[in-house]
C-alpha positions as CSV (number, residue, x, y, z in Angstrom):
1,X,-45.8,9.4,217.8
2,X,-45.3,13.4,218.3
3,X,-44.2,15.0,214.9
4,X,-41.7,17.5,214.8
5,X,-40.7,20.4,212.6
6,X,-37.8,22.6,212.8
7,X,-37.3,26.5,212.8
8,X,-34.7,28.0,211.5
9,X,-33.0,31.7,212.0
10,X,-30.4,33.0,209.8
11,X,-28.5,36.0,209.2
12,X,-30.1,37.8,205.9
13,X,-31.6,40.7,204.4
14,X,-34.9,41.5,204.2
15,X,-35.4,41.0,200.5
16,X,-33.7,37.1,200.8
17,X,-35.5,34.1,202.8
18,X,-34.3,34.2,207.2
19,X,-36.6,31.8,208.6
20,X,-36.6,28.3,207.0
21,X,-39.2,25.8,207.8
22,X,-38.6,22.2,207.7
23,X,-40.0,18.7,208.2
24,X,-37.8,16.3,210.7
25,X,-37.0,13.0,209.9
26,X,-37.1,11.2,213.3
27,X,-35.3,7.7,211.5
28,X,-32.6,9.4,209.6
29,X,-32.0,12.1,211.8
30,X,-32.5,14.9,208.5
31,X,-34.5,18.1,207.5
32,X,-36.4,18.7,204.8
33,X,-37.2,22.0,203.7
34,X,-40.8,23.0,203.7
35,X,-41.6,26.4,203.8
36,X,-38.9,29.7,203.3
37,X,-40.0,33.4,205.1
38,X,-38.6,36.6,203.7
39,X,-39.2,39.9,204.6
40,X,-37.1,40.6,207.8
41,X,-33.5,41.4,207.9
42,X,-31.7,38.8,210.7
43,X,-34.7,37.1,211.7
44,X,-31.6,35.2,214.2
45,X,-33.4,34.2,217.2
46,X,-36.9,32.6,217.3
47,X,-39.4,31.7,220.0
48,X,-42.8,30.1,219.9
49,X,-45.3,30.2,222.1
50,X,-45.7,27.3,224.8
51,X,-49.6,26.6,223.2
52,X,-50.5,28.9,220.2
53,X,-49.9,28.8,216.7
54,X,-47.5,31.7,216.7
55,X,-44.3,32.4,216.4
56,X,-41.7,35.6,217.5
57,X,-38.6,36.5,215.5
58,X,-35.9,39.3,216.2
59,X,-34.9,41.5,213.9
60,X,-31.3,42.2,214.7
61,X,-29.9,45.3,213.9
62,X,-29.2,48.9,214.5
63,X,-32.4,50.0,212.5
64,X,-35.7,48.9,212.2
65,X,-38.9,50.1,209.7
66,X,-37.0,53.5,210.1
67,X,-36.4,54.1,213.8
68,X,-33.3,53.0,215.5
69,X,-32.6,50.1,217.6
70,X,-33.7,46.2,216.9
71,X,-37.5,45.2,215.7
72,X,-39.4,41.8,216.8
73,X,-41.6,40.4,214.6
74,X,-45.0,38.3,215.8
75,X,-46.4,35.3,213.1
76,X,-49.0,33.2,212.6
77,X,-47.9,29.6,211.9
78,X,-49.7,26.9,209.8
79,X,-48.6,23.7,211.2
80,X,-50.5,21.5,208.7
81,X,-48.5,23.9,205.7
82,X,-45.5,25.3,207.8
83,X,-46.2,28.6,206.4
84,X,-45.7,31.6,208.7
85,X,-47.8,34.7,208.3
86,X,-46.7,38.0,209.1
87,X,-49.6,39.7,212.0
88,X,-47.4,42.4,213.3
89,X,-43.9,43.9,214.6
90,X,-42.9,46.5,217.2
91,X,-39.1,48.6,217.7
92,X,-37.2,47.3,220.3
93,X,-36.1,50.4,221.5
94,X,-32.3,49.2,221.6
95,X,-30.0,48.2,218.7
96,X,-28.9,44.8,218.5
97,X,-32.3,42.6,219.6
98,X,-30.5,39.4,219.6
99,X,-32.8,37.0,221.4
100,X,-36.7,36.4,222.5
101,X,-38.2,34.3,224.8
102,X,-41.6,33.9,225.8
103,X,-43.3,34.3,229.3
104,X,-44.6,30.8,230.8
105,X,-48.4,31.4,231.0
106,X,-47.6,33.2,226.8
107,X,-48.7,36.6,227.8
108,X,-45.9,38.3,227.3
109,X,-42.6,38.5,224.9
110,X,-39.4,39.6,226.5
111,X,-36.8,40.9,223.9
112,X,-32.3,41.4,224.6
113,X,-31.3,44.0,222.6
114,X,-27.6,43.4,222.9
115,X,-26.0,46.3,220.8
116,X,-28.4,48.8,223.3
117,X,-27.7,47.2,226.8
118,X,-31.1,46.7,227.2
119,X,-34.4,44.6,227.5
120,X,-38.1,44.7,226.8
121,X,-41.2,43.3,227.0
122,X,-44.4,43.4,225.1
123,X,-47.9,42.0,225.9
124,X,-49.4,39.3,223.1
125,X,-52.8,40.1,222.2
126,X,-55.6,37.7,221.5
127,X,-54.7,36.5,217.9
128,X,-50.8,36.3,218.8
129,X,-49.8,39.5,217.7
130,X,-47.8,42.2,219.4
131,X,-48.6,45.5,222.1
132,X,-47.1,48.1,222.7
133,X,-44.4,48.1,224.9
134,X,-45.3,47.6,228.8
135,X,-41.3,47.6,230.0
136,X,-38.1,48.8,228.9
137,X,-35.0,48.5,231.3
138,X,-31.9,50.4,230.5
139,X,-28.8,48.8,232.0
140,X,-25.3,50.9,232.2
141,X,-21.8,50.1,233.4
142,X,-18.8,48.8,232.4
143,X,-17.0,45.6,232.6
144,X,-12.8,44.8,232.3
145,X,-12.7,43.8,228.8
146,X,-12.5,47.3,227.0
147,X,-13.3,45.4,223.5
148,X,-16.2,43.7,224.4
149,X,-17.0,45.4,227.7
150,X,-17.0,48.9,227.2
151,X,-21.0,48.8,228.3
152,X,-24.0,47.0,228.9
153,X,-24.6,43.9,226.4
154,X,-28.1,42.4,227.6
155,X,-27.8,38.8,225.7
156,X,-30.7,37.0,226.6
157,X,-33.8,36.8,229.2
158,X,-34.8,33.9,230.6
159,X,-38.2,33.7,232.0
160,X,-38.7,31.5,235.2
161,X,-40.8,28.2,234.5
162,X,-41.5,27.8,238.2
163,X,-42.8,31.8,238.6
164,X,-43.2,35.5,237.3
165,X,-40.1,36.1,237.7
166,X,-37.3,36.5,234.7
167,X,-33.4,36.1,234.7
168,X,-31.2,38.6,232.5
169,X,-27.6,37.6,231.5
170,X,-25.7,40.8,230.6
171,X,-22.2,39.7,228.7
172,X,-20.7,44.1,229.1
173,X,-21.4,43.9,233.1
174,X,-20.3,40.1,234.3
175,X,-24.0,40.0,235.8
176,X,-27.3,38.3,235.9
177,X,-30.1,40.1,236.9
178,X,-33.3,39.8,238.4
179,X,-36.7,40.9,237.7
180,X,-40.2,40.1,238.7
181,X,-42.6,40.4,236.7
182,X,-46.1,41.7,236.6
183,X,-48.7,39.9,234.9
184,X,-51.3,42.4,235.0
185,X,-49.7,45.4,234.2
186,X,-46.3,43.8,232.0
187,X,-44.1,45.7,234.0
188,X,-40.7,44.9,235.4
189,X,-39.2,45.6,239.2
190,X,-36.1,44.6,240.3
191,X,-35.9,42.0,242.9
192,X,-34.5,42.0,246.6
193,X,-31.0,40.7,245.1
194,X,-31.5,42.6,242.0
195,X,-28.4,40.3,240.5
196,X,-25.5,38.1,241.1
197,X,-21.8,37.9,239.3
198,X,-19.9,35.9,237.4
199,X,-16.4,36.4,237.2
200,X,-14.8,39.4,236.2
201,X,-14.2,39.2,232.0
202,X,-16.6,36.1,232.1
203,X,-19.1,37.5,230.0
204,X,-22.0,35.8,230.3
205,X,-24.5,35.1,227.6
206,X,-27.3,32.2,227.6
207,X,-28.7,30.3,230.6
208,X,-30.7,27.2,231.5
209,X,-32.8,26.4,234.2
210,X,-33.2,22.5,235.6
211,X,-36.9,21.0,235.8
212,X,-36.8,21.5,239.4
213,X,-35.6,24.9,239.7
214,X,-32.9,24.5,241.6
215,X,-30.1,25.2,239.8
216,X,-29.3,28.1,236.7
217,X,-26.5,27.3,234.4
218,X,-24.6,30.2,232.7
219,X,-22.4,29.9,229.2
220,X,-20.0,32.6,229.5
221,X,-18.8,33.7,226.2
222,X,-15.1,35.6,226.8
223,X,-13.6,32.9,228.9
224,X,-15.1,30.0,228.0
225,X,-16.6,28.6,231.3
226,X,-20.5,27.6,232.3
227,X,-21.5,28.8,235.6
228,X,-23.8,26.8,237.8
229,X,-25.5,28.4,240.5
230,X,-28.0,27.2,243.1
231,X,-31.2,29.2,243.1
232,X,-33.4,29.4,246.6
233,X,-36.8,28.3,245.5
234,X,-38.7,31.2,247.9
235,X,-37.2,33.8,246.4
236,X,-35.4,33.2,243.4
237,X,-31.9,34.4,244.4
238,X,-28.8,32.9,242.8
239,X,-26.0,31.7,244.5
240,X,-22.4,30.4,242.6
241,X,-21.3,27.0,242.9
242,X,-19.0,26.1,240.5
243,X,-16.9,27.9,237.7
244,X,-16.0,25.1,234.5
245,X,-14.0,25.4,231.2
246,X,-15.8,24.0,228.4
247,X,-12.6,23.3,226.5
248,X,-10.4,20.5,226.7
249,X,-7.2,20.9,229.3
250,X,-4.1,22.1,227.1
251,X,-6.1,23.5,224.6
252,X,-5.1,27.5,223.1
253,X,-6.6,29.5,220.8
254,X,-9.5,31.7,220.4
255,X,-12.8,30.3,221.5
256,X,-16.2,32.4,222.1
257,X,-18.9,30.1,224.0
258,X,-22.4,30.6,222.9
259,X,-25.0,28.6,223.1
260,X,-26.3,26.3,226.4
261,X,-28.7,23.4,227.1
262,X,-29.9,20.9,229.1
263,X,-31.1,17.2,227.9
264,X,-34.6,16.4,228.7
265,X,-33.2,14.0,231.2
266,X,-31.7,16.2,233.5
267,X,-28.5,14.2,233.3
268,X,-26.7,16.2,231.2
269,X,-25.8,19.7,230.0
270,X,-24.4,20.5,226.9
271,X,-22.6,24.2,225.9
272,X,-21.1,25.0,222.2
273,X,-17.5,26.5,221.5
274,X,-17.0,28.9,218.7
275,X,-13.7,28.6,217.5
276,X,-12.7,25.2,219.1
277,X,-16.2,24.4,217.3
278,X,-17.3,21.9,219.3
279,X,-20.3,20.8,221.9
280,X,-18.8,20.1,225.1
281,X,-20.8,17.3,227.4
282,X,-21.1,17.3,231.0
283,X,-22.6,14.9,233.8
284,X,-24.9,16.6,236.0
285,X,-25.4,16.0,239.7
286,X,-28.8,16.1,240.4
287,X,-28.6,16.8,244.6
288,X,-25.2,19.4,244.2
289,X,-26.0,20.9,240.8
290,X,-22.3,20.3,240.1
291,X,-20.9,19.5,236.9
292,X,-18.3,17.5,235.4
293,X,-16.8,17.1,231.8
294,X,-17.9,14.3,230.1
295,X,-16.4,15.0,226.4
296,X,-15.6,17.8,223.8
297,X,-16.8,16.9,220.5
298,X,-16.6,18.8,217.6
299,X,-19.4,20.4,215.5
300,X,-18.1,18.9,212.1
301,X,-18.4,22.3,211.1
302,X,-17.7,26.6,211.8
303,X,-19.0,28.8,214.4
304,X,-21.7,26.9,216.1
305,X,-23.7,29.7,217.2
306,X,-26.3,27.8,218.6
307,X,-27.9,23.9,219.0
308,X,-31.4,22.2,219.9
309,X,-31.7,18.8,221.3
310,X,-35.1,17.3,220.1
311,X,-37.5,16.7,223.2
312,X,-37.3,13.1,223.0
313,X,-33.3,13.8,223.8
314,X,-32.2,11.4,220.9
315,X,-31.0,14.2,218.4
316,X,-29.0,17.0,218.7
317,X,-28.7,19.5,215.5
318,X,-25.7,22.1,215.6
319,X,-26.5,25.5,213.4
320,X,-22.8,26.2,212.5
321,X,-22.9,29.9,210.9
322,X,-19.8,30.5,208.8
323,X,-19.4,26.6,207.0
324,X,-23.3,27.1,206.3
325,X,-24.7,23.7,208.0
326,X,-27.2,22.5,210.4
327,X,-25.3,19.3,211.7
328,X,-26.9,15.8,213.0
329,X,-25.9,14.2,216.4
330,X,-27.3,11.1,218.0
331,X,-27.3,11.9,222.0
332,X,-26.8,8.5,223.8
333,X,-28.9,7.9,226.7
334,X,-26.3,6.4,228.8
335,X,-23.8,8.8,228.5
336,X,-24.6,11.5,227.0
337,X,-22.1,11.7,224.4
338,X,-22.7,12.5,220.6
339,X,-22.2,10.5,217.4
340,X,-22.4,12.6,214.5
341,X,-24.6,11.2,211.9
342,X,-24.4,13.8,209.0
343,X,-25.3,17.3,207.6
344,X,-28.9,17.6,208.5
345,X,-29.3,20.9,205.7
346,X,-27.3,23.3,204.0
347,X,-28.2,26.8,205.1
348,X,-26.8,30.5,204.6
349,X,-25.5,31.6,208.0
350,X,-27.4,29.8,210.7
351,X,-28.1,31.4,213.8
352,X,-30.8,29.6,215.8
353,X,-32.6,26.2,215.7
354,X,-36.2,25.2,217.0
355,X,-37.5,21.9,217.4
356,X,-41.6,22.6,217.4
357,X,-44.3,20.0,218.2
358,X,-47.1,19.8,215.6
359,X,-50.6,18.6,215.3
């Protein structure tokens, strides 16, 4: 049977442990701590690479070793020992780096620097660690919310499984963009439909991508809906289908979506509500792309900022930041639903959660 471990980014400073590395317990559905990484401040979003040892980490903030703007942060990682060793780090060149991603084929690291309305990306060299900088892309603009609109917010890049082609959702512009991207050179060019929109005030922030790349789903975080849109397979251009509300009807308060993902079946999609705290479940029609809500279930916790569903899809854990807990969900096959099973580990400020094969 494949063995798991679990990554773990928090909110911290640099002198306190951020990334927390733990054994998984496939029977009782619990982490165990293993290894604890200091050194970065708000190591909150993680990615490792689809075949190496290595591991890439944010550093979210509006300085970094000195220079302004975000930092990201390249690792070696032990899988026998779980320990991560530090091999490099780069600036950002925008504040606010709030989420990494990795290129398909691993050669290059895309970074959303949130705060500065812009992305980058950065070649990996040969032991894992990081080059300098082959693309930066400065977006501007405004979108209707003046508090959280008032300019560009780049919130994550999405590379394209199927291509070389990546897909930027920007939360300040109600867009998602398009680039393609060089292999050879690193460098980014905007495509024919350089981006599509969501609604006005939407503000979109994470997206998923089925296995067949025919359809992109987009969590919008200011009114609470996921997006699906069909994508042409030639050229990669996006077209809306469906607007949904991941709340329950009659529902009112304040709620800030954040995180999105699919379950390994393609059955179902799940997105997380921050302030109904909850995971909401939809069905997924595999020929339409169209989606419809399944269940709301809460988070046993505050904030989920984000969630990981194991690759087997029998476990969902739920990083909820402000009541400190990773929670445990059984997913159930048939419907998709979850049945909380208990807190998985105890945490400071949870941000991001990683299941990761290991030998």
């Amino acid at each position: 049977m494949q063995k798991y471990r679990v990554l773990i980014g928090t909110y911290s400073s640099a002198d306190e442990p951020g990334i927390f590395v733990c054994d998984w317990d496939e029977g009782e559905g619990s982490l165990h701590l293993v290894q604890k990484q200091e050194g970065v401040k708000n190591p909150s979003f993680l990615a490792k690479h689809p075949t190496k040892p290595w591991l890439y980490s944010v550093s979210e903030g509006g300085a970094f070793r000195g220079t302004a703007g975000g930092g990201v942060v390249a690792y070696a990682w032990d899988e026998r020992s779980g320990q991560l060793q530090p091999l490099n780090d780069r600036p950002t060149g925008g504040g606010g780096a709030c989420h990494v991603s990795v290129e398909r084929g691993g050669r290059f690291v895309f970074v959303a620097n949130y705060g500065g309305g812009s992305l980058a990306v950065f070649p990996i060299e040969a032991d894992g660690s990081l080059g300098e900088r082959t693309a930066f892309i400065q977006h501007t603009g405004e979108g209707p919310n003046p508090k959280r609109q008032e300019a560009a917010h780049v919130h994550s890049v999405m590379p394209d499984p199927w291509g070389d082609r990546i897909y930027v959702a920007d939360l300040g512009l109600d867009r998602v963009f398009i680039y393609q991207l060089d292999v050879q050179s690193g460098d980014l060019t905007a495509q024919e439909q350089p981006w599509v929109p969501v609604a006005p005030g939407a503000g979109p922030r994470h997206l998923e991508m089925t296995s067949c790349g025919r359809f992109v789903y987009v969590i919008n975080e200011l009114d609470s809906t996921i997006t699906a849109l069909r994508r042409h397979l030639d050229s990669g251009h996006l077209e809306p289908i469906q607007s949904i509300s991941t709340l329950p009807a009659g529902w009112e308060g304040h709620n800030q979506c954040s995180d999105i993902h699919l379950h390994p079946s393609g059955r179902f999609l799940y997105g997380a509500n921050r302030g109904h705290n909850s995971i909401a479940v939809f069905a997924l029609d595999a020929e339409e792309g169209t989606l419809e809500l399944v269940e709301v279930t809460g988070t046993e916790g505050d904030w989920p900022r984000n969630f990981a569903i194991h690759p087997t899809g029998d476990w969902l854990l739920a990083a909820n930041e402000e009541s400190h807990t990773v929670q445990s969900f059984r997913l159930h096959a048939a419907t998709g639903s979850l049945e909380h099973v208990g807190t998985a580990l105890t945490v400071s400020k949870p941000v991001c959660v990683l299941f990761v094969p290991v030998a």
